[in-house]
Structures are given as C-alpha cells and as structure tokens.
N, C-alpha and C positions, 0 to 999 in steps of 0.2 A: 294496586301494585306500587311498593314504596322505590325511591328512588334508587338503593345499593340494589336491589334487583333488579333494575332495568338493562341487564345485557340482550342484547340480540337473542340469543339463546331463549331467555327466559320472555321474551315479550313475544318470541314464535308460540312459545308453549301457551302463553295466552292467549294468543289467536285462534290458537289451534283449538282451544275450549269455549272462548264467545262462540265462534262459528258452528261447533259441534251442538252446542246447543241450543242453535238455529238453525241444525239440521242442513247445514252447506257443506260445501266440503273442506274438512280441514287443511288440504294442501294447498287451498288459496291463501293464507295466512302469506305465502314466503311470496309468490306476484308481488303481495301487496306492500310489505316492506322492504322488499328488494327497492321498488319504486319510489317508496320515498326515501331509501337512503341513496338511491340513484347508483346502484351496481347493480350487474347479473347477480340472478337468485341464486345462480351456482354457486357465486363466491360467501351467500351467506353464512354457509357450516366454515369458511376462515373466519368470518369477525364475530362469532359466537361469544366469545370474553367481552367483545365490545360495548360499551355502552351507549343506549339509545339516550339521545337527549327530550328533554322533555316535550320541547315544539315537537319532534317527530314521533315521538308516543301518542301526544294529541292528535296527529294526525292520522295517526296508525287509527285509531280507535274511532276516527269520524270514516276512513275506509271499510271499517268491519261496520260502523252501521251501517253504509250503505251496502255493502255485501250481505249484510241479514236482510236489509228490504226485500232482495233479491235482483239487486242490480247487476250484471256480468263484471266479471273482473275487468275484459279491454275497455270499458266502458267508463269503469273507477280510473285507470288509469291512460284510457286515452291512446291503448295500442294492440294489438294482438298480430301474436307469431304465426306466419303462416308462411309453410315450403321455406322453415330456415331463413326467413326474413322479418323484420316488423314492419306490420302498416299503422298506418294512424286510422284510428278510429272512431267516431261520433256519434249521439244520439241520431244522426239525418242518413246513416247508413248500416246495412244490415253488420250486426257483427260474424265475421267470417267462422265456417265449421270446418274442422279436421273431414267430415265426409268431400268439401269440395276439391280436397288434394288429387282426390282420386278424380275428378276431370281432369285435374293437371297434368295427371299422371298418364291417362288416355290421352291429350290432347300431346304428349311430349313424343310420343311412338310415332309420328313422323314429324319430319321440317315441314317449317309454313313460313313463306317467305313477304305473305300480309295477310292479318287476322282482324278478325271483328268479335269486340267482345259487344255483345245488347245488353242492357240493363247493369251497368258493369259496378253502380255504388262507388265502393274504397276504391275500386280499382284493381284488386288485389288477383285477379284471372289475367287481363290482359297484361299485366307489369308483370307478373312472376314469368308469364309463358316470354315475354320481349327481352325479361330478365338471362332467362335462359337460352336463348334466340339471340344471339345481339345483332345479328345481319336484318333481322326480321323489324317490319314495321305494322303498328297498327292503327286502329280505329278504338274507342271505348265511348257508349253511347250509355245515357241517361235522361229519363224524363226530368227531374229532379236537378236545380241550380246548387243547390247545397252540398247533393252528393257530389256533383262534376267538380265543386271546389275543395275537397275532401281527394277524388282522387288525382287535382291536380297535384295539391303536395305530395301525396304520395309518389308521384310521378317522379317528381323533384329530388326526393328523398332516397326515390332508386337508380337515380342519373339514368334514365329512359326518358326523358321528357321530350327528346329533341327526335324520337321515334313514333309517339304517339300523338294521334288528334284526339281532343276531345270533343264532342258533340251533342248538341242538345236534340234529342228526338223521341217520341212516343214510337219506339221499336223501330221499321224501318221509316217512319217518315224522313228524319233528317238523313238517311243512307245514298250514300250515291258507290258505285263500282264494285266490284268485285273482288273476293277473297279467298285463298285457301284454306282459310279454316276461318269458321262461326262459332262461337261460344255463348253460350249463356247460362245463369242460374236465376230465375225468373221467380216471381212471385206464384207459390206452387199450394200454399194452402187454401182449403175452400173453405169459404166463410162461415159455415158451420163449423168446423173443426178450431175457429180459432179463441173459443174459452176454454180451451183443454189443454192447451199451449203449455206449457212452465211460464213462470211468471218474469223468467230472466228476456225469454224470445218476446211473450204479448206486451209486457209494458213498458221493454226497453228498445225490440228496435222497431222501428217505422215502417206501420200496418202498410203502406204501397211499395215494400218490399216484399213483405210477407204474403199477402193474400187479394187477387183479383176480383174480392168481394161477391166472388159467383161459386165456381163447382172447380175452381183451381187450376183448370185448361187453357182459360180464356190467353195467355202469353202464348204458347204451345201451337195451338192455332195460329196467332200471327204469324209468330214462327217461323211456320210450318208451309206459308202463303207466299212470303217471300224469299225463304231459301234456294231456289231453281232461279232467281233473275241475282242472286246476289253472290252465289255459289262457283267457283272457277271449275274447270272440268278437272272431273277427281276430287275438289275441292270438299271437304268434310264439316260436317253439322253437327256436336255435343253439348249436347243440354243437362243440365242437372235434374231431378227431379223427385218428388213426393214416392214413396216404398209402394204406393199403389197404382201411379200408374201409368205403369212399362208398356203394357201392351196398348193403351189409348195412344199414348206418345207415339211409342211406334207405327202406327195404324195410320196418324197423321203425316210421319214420313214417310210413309209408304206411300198413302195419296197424293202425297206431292212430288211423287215420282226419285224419291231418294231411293238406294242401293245396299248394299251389303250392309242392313237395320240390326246392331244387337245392343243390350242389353247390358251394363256392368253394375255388379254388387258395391255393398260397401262392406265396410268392416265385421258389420255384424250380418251378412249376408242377403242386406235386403236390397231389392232394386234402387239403384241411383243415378245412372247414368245413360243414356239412350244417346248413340251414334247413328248417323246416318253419312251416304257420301252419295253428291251427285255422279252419277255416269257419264 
C-alpha cells in the first residue's frame, strides 16, 4: 500500500482482505485500528478521508499478524466490551464471552445486597453485577495472583473498588460468611475436549481457566459442597456452564439440597446456565 492511499478507508479495506484470507473475520479490521488510532470504532466511517500515518500502518499490520496467528482481538488489544463496559484484559485471564451476559442477565432479576463471585479472573461478573447494584457489596475470589491483580484494576477502572474484596482461595477455602447471591463461571471443559478448542480459546487463554484437567465437573462439585454453609436463606447459586451438562449440574444442586434448579439457554439455544436457590 503506497503512501496517497493510506486513508483510514482504504487501510480498513486492507484489513479486511489480509484477514479474509486467513479466514478471520473481516470486521475485526475496525477493533483493531480504532485501537491504534485510539477512538471508538464507531467514529471510524467519520475519519474515512483521513490519513493513517505510517508508524500506525506498521502497527496496524503487526495487529493483523497477530490476529492471523489466531490470537483474540481483547487480547491484541488489551480490552474487551462486555454488558456496555470495558474490562482490561490479559493473557493470565480468560477472555470474557457474550454467552456469560446471560448470567448477568439471570443474576440481575433480583437485588443482592452481597455477592460472591468464585473463580471471578478479569472480574468482569462481580463488577458489572456491583456496577449495576451500587448499594450492593461483594466478595471476588481467585486461585490465580496474576488474575486477582487484573481484576484489581479493573475494579479501579469501574469505581467499585471500595465495594469489593478481593481474595486469594482455591474455591471456598479462603470464603468466610454468607451471601445472597453466588456466581461463577468455572473451568468447564474436560480435558479431552480441549484440542478441538479454536485456536484463539486453547492458545490464548490460560488452560486453569479453561479446563479441570478431568471430565469438566470437578468446580461443579465444589460448588456444589459448599453452597448450603455459604448460601443466605433464599439466597441463589448461578453457574455458568458447558452445552452438555445441565442435567449433572443440576443433579449436584439438587444433592446439596438447592430449590427451585432450572436451566437457561443461550443464544443459540443451548444449555448455559444452571440456577439454584437455597430454601
């Protein structure tokens, strides 16, 4: 691409063709140089006539390599939109999916005036729910030093900081008291399942996010052990989970003496969410 050609316009239209034929998707082109020209992508159809300067075409063109590797766009750059907010994002935490909206979504149907998010990564469950809560306080627990300082900025960066603890614990060890609402999205794939993966989830984000190295339950089960000592009365339990399985999820809240057990789809209709509520 010679230099009178390097308007915004024409260096999308380039992007839009490395990527296409690396078989990504072409509408990451506009992420990526929104990013580096540091505006919303929305404003890029205004600076269309504008011209990219060369440093940022270089740069443009080392983010498409890495987007052809198959690396995730929040990843390239370090953020991803989730529930109408940005979190920061790192290789030491899972990058966040439009399916975990829909816990949001179910956890937001009633007030909780303290929440415990397990395994919570970016953070991005218990800050959006405290986000939208502001009376509300919580807990956000991780095994992981790396992710808890990932979701401390975030924390930061959503002015909840002074609402949430963070805690270092392998599920509930580091838990102490009681809460109206429990959240998690846990490491749900079984370790067979995970060279089938896309290349952007197995190589980019961090395997003890992803997968319990066993049959994909093994969180579920914890769970599942201490929800009744950690649980307020009424208090509710939603998990996120793997398309297949609803009814073992279930089964385990039922054993542990949870209540009114269903069941939410996601978008494309498959099982992902499993509620429970103590009695």
């Amino acid at each position: 691409m010679t230099a009178p050609d390097r308007t915004v316009d024409e260096v999308l239209r380039y992007g839009a063709r490395v990527l296409a034929d690396a078989r990504c998707a072409t509408g990451d082109a506009r992420p990526l140089l929104a990013d580096i020209l540091e505006v919303d992508r929305g404003r890029l159809i205004l600076l269309g006539r504008d011209e990219v300067s060369e440093e940022n075409f270089k740069r443009f063109e080392e983010y498409l390599a890495r987007r052809c590797a198959r690396e995730p766009v929040a990843k390239i750059i370090g953020r991803r939109v989730f529930w109408g907010r940005y979190f920061e994002v790192s290789p030491e935490v899972l990058d966040p999916r439009p399916e975990t909206e829909i816990l949001i979504a179910t956890a937001l149907e009633e007030p909780a005036a303290r929440l415990l998010d397990l395994g919570t990564g970016s953070g991005i469950i218990a800050l959006t729910l405290l986000a939208e809560w502001s009376q509300a306080r919580g807990v956000a627990s991780d095994v992981s030093e790396a992710a808890l300082a990932v979701a401390q900025t975030n924390a930061e960066k959503s002015g909840v900081e002074d609402r949430l603890d963070l805690v270092a614990s392998d599920w509930w060890s580091g838990i102490c008291g009681t809460f109206d609402l429990i959240v998690s999205n846990p490491p749900y794939i079984a370790l067979g399942e995970m060279e089938a993966l896309d290349p952007e989830v197995r190589d980019h984000d961090p395997h003890i996010a992803l997968t319990d190295g066993a049959d994909g339950l093994t969180a579920y089960r914890e769970i599942a052990k201490g929800a009744d000592a950690h649980l307020s009365s009424g208090g509710r339990l939603i998990v996120e989970i793997g398309p297949t399985q609803g009814d073992a999820v279930s089964k385990m809240f039922a054993e542990a003496g949870l209540k009114d057990i269903a069941i939410m789809q996601d978008f494309d209709e498959r099982d992902r969410i499993v509620f429970g509520r103590k009695g």
